[in-house]
SEVO-284044 format. One record per residue (C-alpha): x, y, z. Coordinates in steps of 0.05 Angstrom, whole numbers, padded with zeros to 5 digits, always signed. Layout:
<votis>
XYZ...
</votis>
This chain:
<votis>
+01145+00224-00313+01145+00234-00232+01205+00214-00207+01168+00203-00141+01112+00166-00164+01092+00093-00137+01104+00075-00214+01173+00102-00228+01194+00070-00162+01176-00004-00184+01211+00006-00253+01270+00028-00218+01276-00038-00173+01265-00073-00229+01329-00040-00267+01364-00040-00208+01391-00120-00212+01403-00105-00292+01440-00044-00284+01473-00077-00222+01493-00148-00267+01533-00101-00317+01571-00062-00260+01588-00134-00231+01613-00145-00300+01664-00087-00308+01685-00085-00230+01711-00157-00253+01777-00125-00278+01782-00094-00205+01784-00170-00173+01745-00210-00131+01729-00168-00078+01701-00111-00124+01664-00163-00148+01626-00185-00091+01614-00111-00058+01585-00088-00124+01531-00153-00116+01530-00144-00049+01512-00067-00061+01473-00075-00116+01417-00132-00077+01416-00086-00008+01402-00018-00055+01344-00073-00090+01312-00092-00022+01310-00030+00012+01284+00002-00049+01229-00057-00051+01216-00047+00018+01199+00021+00014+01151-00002-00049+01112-00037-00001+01111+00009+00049+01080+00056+00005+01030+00000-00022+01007-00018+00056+00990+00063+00066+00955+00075-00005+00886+00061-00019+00897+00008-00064+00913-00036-00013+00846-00027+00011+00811-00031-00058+00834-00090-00089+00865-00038-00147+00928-00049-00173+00996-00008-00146+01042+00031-00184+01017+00015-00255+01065+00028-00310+01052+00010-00380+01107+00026-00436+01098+00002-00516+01126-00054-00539+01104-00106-00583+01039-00057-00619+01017-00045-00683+00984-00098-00727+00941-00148-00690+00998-00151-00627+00979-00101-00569+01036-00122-00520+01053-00070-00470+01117-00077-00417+01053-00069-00366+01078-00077-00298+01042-00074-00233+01035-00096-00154+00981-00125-00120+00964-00158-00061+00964-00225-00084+01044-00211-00112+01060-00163-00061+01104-00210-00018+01132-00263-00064+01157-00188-00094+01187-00182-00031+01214-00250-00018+01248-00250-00093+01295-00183-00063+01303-00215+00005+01339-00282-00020+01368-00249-00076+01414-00221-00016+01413-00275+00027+01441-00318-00043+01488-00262-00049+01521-00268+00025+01527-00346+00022+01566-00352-00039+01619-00296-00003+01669-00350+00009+01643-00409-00032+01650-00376-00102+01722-00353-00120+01720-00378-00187+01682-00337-00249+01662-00306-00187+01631-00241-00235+01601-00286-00284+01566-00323-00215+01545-00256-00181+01523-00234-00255+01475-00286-00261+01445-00278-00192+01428-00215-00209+01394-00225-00271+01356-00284-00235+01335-00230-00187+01306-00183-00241+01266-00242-00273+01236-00268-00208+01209-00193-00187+01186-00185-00268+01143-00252-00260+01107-00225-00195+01086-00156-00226+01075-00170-00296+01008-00147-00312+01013-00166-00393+01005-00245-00407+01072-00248-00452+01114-00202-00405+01099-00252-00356+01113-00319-00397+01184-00279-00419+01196-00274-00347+01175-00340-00331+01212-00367-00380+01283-00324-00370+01286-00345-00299+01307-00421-00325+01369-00391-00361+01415-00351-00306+01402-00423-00262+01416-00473-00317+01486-00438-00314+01499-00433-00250+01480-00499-00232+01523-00531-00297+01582-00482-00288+01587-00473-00202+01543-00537-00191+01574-00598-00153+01600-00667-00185+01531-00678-00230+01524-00612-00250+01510-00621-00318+01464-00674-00315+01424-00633-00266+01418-00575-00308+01400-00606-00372+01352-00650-00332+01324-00586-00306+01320-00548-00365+01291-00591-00407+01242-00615-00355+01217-00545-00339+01222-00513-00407+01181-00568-00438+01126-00552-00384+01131-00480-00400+01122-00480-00474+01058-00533-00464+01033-00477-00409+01043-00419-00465+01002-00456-00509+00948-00458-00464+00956-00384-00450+00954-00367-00523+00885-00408-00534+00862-00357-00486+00874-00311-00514+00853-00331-00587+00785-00354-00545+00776-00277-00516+00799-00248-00583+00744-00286-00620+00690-00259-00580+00712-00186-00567+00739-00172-00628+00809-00147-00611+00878-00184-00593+00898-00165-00518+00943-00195-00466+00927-00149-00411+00923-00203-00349+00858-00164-00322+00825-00158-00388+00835-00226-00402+00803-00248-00336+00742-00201-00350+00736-00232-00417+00735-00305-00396+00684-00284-00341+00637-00251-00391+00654-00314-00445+00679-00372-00400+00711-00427-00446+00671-00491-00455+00663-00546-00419+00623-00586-00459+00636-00631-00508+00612-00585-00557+00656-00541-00548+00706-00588-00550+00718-00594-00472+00767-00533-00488+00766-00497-00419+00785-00567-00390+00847-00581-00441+00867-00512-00426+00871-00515-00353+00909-00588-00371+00961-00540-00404+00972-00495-00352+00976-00558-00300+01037-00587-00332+01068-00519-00330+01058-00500-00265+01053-00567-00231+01131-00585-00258+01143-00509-00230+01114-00523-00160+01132-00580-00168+01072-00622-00150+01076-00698-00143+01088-00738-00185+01127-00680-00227+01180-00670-00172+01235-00718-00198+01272-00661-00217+01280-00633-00161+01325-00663-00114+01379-00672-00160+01368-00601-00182+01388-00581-00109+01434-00623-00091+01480-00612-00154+01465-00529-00149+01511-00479-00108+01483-00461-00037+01470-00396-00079+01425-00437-00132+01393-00472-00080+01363-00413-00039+01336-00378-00097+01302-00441-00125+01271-00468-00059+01258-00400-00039+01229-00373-00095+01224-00407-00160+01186-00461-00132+01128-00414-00112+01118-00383-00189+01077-00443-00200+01023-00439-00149+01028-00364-00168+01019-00382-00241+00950-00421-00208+00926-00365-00169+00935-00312-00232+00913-00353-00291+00879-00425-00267+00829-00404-00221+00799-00339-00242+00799-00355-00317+00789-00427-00321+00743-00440-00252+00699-00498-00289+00760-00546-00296+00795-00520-00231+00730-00546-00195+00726-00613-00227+00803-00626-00215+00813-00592-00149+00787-00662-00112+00848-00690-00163+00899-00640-00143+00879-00639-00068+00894-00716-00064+00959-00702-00103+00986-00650-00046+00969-00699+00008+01010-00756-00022+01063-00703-00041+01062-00690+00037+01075-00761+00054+01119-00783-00007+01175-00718+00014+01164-00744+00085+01176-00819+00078+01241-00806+00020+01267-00753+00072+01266-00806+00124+01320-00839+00097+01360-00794+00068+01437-00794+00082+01455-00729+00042+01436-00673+00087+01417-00625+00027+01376-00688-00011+01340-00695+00052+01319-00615+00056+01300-00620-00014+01255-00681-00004+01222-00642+00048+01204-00585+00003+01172-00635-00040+01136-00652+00022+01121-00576+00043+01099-00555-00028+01037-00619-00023+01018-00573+00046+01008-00514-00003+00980-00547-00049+00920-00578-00014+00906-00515+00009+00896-00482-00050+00849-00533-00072+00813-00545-00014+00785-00474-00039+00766-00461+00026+00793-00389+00038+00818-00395+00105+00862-00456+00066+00872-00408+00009+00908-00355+00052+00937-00404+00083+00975-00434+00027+00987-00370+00006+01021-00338+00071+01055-00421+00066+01095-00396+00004+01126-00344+00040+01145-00393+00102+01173-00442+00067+01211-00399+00026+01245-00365+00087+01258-00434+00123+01282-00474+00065+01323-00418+00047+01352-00417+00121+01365-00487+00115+01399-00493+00044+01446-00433+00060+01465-00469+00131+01484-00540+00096+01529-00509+00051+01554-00468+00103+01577-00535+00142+01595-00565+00071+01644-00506+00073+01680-00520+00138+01668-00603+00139+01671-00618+00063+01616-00665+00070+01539-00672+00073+01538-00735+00091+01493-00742+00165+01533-00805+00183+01596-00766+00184+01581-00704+00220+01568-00702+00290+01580-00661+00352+01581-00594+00319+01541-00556+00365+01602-00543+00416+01644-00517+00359+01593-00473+00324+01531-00453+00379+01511-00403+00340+01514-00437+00284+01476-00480+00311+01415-00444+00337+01403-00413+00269+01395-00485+00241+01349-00501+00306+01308-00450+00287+01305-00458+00220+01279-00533+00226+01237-00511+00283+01201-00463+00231+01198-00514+00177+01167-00564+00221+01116-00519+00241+01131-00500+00319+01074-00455+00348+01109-00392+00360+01141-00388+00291+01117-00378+00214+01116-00446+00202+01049-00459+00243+01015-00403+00225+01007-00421+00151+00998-00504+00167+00940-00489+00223+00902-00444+00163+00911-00502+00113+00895-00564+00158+00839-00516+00187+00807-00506+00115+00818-00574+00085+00780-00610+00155+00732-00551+00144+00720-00573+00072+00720-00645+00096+00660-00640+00151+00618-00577+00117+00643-00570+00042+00638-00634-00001+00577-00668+00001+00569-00743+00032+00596-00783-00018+00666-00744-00019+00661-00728+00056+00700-00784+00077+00766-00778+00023+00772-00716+00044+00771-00728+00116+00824-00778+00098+00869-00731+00055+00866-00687+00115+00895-00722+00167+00943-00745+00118+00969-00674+00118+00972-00684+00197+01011-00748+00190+01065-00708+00149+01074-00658+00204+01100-00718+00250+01133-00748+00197+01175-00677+00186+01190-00673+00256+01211-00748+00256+01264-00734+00191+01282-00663+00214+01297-00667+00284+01324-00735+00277+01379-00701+00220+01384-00641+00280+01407-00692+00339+01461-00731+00290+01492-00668+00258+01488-00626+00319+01501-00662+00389+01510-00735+00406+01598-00751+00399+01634-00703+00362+01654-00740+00285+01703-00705+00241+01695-00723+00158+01757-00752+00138+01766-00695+00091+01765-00647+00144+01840-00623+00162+01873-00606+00221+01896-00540+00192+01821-00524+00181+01806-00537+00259+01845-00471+00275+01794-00430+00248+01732-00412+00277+01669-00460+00257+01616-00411+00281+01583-00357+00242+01619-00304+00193+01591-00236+00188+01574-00256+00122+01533-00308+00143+01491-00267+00195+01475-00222+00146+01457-00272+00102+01404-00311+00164+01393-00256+00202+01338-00223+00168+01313-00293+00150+01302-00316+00226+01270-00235+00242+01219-00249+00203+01208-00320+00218+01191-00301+00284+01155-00243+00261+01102-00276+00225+01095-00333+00280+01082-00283+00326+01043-00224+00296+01015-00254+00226+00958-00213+00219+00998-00158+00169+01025-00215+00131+00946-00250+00117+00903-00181+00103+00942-00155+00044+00934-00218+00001+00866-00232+00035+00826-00196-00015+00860-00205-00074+00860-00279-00059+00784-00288-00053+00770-00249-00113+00823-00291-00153+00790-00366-00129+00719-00330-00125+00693-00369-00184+00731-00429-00176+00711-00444-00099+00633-00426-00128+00644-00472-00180+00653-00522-00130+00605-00515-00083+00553-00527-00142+00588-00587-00161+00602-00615-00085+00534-00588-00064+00553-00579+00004+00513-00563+00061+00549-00491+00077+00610-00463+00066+00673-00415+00103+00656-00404+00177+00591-00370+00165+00527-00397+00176+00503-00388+00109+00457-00451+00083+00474-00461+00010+00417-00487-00020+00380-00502-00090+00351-00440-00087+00404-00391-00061+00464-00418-00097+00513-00366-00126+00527-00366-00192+00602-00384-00212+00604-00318-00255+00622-00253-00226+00624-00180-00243+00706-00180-00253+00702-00110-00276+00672-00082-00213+00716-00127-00169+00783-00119-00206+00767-00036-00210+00727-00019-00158+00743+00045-00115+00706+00016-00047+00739+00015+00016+00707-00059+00029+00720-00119-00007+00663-00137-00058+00664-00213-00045+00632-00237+00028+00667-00290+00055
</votis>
């Protein structure tokens, strides 16, 4: 095996947070602070190493192919009628929710510095095995690699929310648990029947993700009732898995509680990442295997982001709990990214897609600040906190610009993503759907621009009582407490600072950000948005010209192996 090749590399940054949990573990008997700078060292080594893994995608030819990166594919589960390989790959489509998962892990790391003193190796331990299951989901390549992943990434939270979690802890992680694990094991058996469906009709048992995809393109499921309306109970399946994930209205009660009860720790990882693995799990499984049913409920699902949108909005409104009202807002956020990705429009599609990486480095931001001032004040309560922005101006410009991201100011990441979505879903609305639908959709869409004011409303409104106006001090707040500084720690800017670099990064210069996904996203919802189009019959489509017609329709099933293999420098799908 090359040391130095692109596939060594991504096995190693997967090992790193493993091999990095068990030297957390035995630097316990050293203390707390061996403790911490073994995490700490352990999640810088893992991003850095990460980084440089997507360096090297950005400058290889896959990137421009559409191929897969630094395959690796070990034995595992073979012999018999089981072919299960430890397949592992990166993509365009998982190349920066890869890097996001390393990025947080850090910023998680840095925020718990002062909070957790207690069981602090057993808390750093966990974060680091979270770490290794969220960058396993985004590169698994085999269909039960990915569900173990899916599935392990409930267990290192469900601890750390019961054991470091706040007064309801344990309510909020069995509520959690059980809520997501029951989704998980109804979206496996969907999984399975798809592969029982491909096994029937090729004659052997795989899980590869990309054979799979091939198969159900050559040998779609049905959609009749003679087939049992299969493909349609299927994609059902994988809804209430990834749709409690996301989570997408009405699924979201477990949310809030989930964050409000979590460590600050908890809370950035599972608003900045975990909450994405959903509309992953869409883009992977839902849309390239099962485009039939993804057409017929993506008018469904596109209604159900746009009340999500207001719902968050209108519960964040009044909201007294500073972290309950940030979590109400992802609700809200996450119904933005989810009308984009069934608008399937693919200026929405990106959109949604560049969305997850935006909201996961502004509600990230966010959670770390609030229990940053829960640390100094004792309190999240908005009524009690005021003034703060003479005592900690640092402080608070990071949490200015976080909200200023979140609630999409032009100039930041925020904006970028929202523009793409409401630009596809209006462009779906006048072009895409035919007459009948034309006007729900029109409706849906300016619901989505309702929720940006109401987000401003409920943000900067929580901004102007926390942050200026008379100073208030919590009753729990002691005197001895004022002598220390209330402004940043260098923990803390190491924990933002990257955070706010690349918020303004990709609200200035976006572009390297939108092309590495861009191709593998069309190919993915390829079917799917053709699907549609024959069922909407709309006059055109995209921002072509192109005149879709009874005669020049496309038909919703593609060459996958030529697409998911080929060697050309172009993509093979025109927009």
């Amino acid at each position: 095996m090359n040391l130095l090749s692109p596939s060594t590399h991504l096995l190693l940054v997967l090992l790193m947070p493993l091999v990095g949990a068990g030297i957390v573990w035995l630097a316990s008997s050293r203390g707390l602070q061996a403790v911490r700078t073994s995490a700490a060292t352990t999640a810088v080594l893992t991003l850095v190493a990460t980084g440089l893994l997507i360096l090297r995608y950005l400058m290889s030819d896959e990137a421009l192919s559409n191929q897969v990166f630094a395959m690796a594919s070990l034995p595992w589960l073979t012999g018999g009628m089981f072919n299960i390989h430890l397949s592992i790959g990166l993509d365009g489509l998982s190349l920066w929710l890869f890097g996001l998962s390393a990025l947080l892990s850090l910023t998680a790391i840095f925020v718990s510095w002062e909070a957790v003193t207690e069981r602090a190796a057993g808390f750093y331990m966990l974060l680091l095995l979270l770490e290794a299951a969220m960058l396993g989901v985004f590169v698994a390549r085999d269909i039960i690699l990915f569900y173990v992943f899916f599935e392990f990434t409930l267990v290192p939270l469900f601890f750390l929310i019961g054991i470091w979690g706040h007064d309801e802890r344990r309510k909020a992680a069995l509520t959690f648990f059980i809520y997501t694990l029951a989704g998980s094991v109804v979206a496996f058996l969907g999984l399975m029947t798809i592969v029982l469906w491909n096994a029937t009709h090729t004659g052997s048992v795989t899980f590869d993700i990309s054979m799979l995809t091939t198969g159900l393109s050559a040998h779609p499921l049905p959609m009749d009732a003679d087939g049992g309306y299969l493909q349609w109970l299927v994609f059902l399946a994988l809804l209430i898995g990834f749709a409690i994930k996301v989570p997408i209205f009405p699924f979201h009660t477990w949310l809030p509680l989930a964050h409000v009860e979590a460590p600050t720790g908890g809370s950035v990882d599972l608003a900045g990442v975990l909450l994405k693995i959903g509309i992953y799990g869409f883009l992977r499984f839902s849309m390239p295997m099962l485009p039939e049913a993804t057409a017929v409920a993506a008018p469904w699902l596109f209604a159900l982001g746009a009340f999500g949108i207001i719902y968050g909005a209108l519960v964040a409104l009044v909201q007294q709990d500073l972290k309950r009202l940030i979590a109400y807002s992802s609700v809200s956020h996450m119904g933005y990214v989810v009308m984009g990705l069934f608008a399937l429009e693919p200026v929405a599609i990106e959109g949604a897609n560049l969305q997850l990486i935006n909201h996961g480095l502004s509600s990230a931001g966010l959670f770390a600040m609030v229990g940053m001032l829960y640390e100094r004040f004792h309190t999240r309560s908005i009524q009690s906190l005021g003034g703060i922005a003479k005592k900690a101006p640092w402080l608070t410009t990071l949490f200015m610009l976080f909200t200023f991201s979140s609630i999409g100011l032009p100039g930041l990441n925020g904006f970028v993503g929202e523009f793409l979505i409401l630009t596809g879903s209006f462009q779906r609305a006048w072009t895409g759907v035919s007459p009948d639908f034309q006007q729900s959709y029109l409706f849906f869409s300016l619901m989505g621009v309702v929720g940006i004011v109401l987000g401003a409303w409920y943000m900067l409104g929580a901004v102007e009582r926390v942050f200026f106006g008379n100073s208030r001090l919590p009753p729990s707040y002691s005197t001895n407490e004022a002598q220390n500084s209330l402004d940043l720690r260098w923990h803390e800017i190491a924990a933002l600072s990257p955070l706010a670099i690349f918020i303004l990064w990709i609200g200035i210069i976006p572009a390297i950000f939108l092309a590495p996904p861009s191709q593998s996203i069309r190919v993915m919802t390829y079917a799917s948005s053709n699907a549609f189009n024959r069922n909407m019959q709309p006059t055109k489509i995209s921002f072509g010209t192109e005149m879709i017609t009874e005669k020049n329709k496309v038909n919703s099933q593609i060459d996958l192996p030529e697409i998911f293999f080929t060697s050309q420098k172009q993509s093979p799908v025109k927009q």
